[in-house]
C-alpha positions in Angstrom: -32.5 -19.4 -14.8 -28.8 -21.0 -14.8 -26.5 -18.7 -13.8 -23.6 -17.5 -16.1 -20.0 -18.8 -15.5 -16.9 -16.9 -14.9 -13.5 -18.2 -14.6 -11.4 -16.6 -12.0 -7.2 -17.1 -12.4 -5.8 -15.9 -9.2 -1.9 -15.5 -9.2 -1.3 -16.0 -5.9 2.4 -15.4 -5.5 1.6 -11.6 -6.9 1.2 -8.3 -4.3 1.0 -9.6 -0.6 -2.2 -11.5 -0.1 -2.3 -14.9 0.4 -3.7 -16.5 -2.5 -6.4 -19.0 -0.8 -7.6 -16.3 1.2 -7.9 -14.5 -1.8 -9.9 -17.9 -3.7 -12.3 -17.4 -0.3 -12.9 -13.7 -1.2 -13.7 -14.3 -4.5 -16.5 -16.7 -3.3 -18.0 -14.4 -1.3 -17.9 -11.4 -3.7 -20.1 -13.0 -6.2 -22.7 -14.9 -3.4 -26.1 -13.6 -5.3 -25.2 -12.3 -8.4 -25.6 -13.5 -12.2 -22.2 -15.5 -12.4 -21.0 -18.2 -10.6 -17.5 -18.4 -10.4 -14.7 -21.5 -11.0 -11.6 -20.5 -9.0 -8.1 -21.5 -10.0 -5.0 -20.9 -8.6 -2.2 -20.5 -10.7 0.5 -22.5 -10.2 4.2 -20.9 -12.0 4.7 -19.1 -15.3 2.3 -19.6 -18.3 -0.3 -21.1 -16.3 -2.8 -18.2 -16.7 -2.0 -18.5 -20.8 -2.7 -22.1 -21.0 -5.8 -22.4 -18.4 -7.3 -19.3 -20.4 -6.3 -21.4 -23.4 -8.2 -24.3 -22.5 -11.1 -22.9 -20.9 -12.3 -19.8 -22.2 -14.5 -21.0 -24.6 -16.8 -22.9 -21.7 -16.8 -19.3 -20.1 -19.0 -16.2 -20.1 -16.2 -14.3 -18.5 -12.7 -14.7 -17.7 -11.6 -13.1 -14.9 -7.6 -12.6 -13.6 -6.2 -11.3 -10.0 -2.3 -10.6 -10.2 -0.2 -8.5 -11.9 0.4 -7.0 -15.4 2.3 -10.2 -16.2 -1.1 -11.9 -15.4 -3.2 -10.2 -17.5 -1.2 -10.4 -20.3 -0.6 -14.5 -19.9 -4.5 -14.3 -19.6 -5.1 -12.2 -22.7 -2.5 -14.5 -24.7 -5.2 -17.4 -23.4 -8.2 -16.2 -24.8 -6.6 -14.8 -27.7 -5.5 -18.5 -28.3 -8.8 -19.8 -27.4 -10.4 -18.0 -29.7 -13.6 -17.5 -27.7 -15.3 -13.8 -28.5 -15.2 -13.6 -23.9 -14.6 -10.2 -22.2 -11.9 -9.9 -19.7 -11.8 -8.3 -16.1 -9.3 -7.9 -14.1 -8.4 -7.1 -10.7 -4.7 -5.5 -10.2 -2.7 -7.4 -7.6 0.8 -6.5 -8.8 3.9 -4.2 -7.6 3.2 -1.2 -10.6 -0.2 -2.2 -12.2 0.6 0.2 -14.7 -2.1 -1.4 -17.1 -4.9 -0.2 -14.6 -3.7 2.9 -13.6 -3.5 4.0 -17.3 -6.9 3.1 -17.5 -8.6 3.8 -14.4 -9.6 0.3 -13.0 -9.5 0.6 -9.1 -6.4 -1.4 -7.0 -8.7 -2.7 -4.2 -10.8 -5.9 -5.0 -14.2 -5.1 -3.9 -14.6 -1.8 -6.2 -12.6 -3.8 -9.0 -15.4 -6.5 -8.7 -17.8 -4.3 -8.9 -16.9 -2.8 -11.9 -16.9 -5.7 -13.6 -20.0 -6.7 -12.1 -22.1 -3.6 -12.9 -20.6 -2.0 -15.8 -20.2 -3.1 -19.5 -16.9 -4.4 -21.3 -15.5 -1.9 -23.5 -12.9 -2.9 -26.8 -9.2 -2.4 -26.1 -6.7 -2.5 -28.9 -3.8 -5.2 -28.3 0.0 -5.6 -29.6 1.0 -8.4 -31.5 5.2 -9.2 -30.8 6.2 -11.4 -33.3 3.5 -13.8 -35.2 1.6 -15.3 -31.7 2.6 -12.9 -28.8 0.6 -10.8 -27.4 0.5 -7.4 -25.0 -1.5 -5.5 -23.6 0.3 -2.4 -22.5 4.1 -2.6 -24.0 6.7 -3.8 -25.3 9.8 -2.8 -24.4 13.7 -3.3 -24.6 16.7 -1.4 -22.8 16.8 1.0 -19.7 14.6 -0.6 -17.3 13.3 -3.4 -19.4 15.4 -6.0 -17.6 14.7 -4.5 -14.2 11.0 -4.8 -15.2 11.3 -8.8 -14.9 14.7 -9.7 -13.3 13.8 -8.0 -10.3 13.0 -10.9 -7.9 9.0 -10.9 -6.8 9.9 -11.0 -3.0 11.2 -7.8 -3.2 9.3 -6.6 -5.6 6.7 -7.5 -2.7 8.4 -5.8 -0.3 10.1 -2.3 -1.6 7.2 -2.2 -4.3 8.1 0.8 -7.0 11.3 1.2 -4.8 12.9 -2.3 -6.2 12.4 -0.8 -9.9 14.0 2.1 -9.7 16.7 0.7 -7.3 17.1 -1.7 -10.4 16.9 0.9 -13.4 19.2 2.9 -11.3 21.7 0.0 -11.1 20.9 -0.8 -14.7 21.6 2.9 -16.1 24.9 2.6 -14.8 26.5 -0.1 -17.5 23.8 -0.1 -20.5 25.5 0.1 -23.9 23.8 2.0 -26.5 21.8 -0.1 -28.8 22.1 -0.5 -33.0 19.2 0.0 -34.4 16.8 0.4 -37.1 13.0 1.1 -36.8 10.3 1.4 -39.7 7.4 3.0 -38.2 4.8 3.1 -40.8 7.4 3.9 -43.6 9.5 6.4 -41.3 12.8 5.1 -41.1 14.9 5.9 -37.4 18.5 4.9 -37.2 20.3 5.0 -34.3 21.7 4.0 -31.0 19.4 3.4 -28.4 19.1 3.4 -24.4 15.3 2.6 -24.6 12.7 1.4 -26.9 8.9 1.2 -26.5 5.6 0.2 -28.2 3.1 1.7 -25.6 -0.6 1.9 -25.3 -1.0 3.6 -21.7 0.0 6.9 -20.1 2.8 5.5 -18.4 5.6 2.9 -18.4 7.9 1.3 -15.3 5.8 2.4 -12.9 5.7 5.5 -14.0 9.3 6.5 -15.1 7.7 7.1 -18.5 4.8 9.2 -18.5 2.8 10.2 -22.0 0.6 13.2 -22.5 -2.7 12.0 -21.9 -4.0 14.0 -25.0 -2.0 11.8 -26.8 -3.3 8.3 -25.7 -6.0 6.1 -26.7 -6.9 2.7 -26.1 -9.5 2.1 -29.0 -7.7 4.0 -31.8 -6.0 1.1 -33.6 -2.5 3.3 -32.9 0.0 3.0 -30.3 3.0 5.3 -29.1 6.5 4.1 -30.7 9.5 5.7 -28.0 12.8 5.7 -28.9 15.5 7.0 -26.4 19.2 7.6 -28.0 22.3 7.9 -25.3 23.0 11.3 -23.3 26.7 12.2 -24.0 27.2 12.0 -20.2 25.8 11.2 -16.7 24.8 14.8 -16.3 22.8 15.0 -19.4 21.6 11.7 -18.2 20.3 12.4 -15.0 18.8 15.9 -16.3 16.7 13.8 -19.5 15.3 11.7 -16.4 14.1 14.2 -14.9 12.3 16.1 -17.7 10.7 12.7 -19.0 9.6 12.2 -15.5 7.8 15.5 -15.9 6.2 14.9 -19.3 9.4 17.0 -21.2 10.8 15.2 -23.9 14.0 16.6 -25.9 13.7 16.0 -29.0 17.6 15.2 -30.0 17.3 12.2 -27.6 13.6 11.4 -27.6 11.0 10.1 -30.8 7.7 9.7 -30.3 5.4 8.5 -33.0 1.5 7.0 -33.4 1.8 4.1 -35.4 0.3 0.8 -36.5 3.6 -1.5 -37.7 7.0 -1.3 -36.4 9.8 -3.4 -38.3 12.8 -3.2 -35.7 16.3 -4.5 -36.8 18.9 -5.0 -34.0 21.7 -4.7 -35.8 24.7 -5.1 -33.1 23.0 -8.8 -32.4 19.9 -10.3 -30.5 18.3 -8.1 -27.9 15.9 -9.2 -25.0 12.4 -7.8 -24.7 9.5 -7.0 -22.2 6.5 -7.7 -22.5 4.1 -6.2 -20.4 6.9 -6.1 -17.5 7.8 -9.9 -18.0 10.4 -11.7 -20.4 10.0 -11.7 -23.7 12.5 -13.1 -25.5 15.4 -11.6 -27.5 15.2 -11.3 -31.2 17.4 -9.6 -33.9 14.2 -8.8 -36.0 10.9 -8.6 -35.7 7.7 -6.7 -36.5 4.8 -4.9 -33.7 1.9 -4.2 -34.5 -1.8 -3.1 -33.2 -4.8 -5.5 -33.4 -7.5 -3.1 -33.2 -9.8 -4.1 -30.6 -8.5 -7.1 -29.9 -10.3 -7.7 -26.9 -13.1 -6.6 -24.6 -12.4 -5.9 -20.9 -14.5 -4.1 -18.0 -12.7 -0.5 -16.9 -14.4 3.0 -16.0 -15.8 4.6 -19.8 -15.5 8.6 -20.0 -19.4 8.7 -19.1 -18.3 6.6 -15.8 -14.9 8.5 -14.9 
């Protein structure tokens, strides 16, 4: 019987491995089982999207290595494809927030076997805009730029450190934000420090943490944030701290479930990111869930 194929997009510039070494790996990992795997390195930005794009559709599984910034490209790829193809993914990234919120293991040979012995399971997506997708959020403000700007060498090297050395930097000469947020026919006006469609427990490594109780993946809701400006460094500092403990004040912090989000800038354009990478700047535009909008191997509750 022919085996099944799987398409493996290894970003080898992400984490600290050496990407051919990795491609090696990857060869031996699946010696003997039902798929036999096509190995591609990536080779800059967008190539995951546009390999996915192409090829999914020839695939029985698409598989990515790297960071949150490569699952998302590879998401946005079979999205574009088309193809009905469940996703796995191994995390090889700095924060890997997307599989710590959901429980996939950081080292390869459990990630591979959990793709290879367990059953994809339907995640809901984010649609930015009319074509972009994410997986985990979409963000603007404190620590969004850090999130991306930060250069991979030393995200490489200090790991989490380089964010918060960044968002530290960054906290220092943000201007509050303009704003104006539909969520589901709840209007929020403001100015804003932060801004957030989530679907995990936690944001920037971890800087933002959500109840757990709160969270799920399959629901066809995600969690709208909204962070106005502290008065002063002090009450700054002191918000940081509670929301790095789970305590949110409400007379600087909204958090609502929601399906649609209409945001108007309205102090100009304003840049975005999207699962930790670049996504643009825009004066308007409208987030919303796609329920289920893909299929992708992680631990279920009967498994965790």
């Amino acid at each position: 019987m022919a085996r099944k194929k799987a398409l493996i997009l290894v970003n080898p510039r992400s984490g600290r491995t050496v990407g051919r070494q990795l491609a090696f790996n990857f060869g031996s990992d699946f010696q003997n089982t039902e798929y036999e795997p096509f190995i591609r390195l990536t080779t800059g930005p967008n190539d995951a999207a546009d390999v996915a794009a192409r090829l999914a559709d020839r695939f029985d599984l698409v598989i990515c290595r790297g960071g949150d910034g490569t699952l998302n490209e590879t998401i946005n790829g079979v999205l574009r494809s088309g193809a009905d193809v469940p996703i796995g993914y191994i995390p090889g990234g700095t924060t890997n927030d997307f599989a710590k919120s959901n429980g996939i293991p950081r080292e390869q040979d459990a990630a591979v076997r959990l793709i290879l012995e367990g059953a994809p399971v339907p995640q809901d997506v984010g649609l930015f805009g009319e074509s972009r997708y994410f997986c985990y959020t979409a963000s603007f403000g404190l620590f969004t730029k850090s999130s991306y700007a930060t250069d991979q060498r030393i995200k490489n090297y200090f790991g989490y450190g380089a964010y918060l050395a960044a968002g530290a930097m960054e906290a220092l000469h943000i201007d509050s934000i303009p704003l104006r947020v539909d969520a589901d026919g709840e209007v929020f006006e403001g100015e804003y420090v932060f801004g957030s469609v989530t679907n995990a427990y936690a944001v920037g490594g971890g800087v933002l943490k959500f109840p757990r109780e709160s969270v799920h993946f399959d629901d066809g809701l995600m969690e709208l944030v909204l962070i106005r400006k502290p008065k002063s460094l002090s009450e700054m500092l002191r918000l940081f701290s509670e929301v790095q403990k789970g305590i949110y004040d409400e007379k600087y912090i909204t958090i609502r479930s929601v399906k649609v989000c209409l945001f108007d800038f309205l102090g100009g354009s304003v840049p975005w990111s999207l699962d930790g990478e670049y996504g643009g700047e825009t004066t308007e535009v409208a987030v919303q869930v796609v329920r289920h909008g893909i299929k992708i191997f992680k631990p279920t509750e009967e498994t965790t």
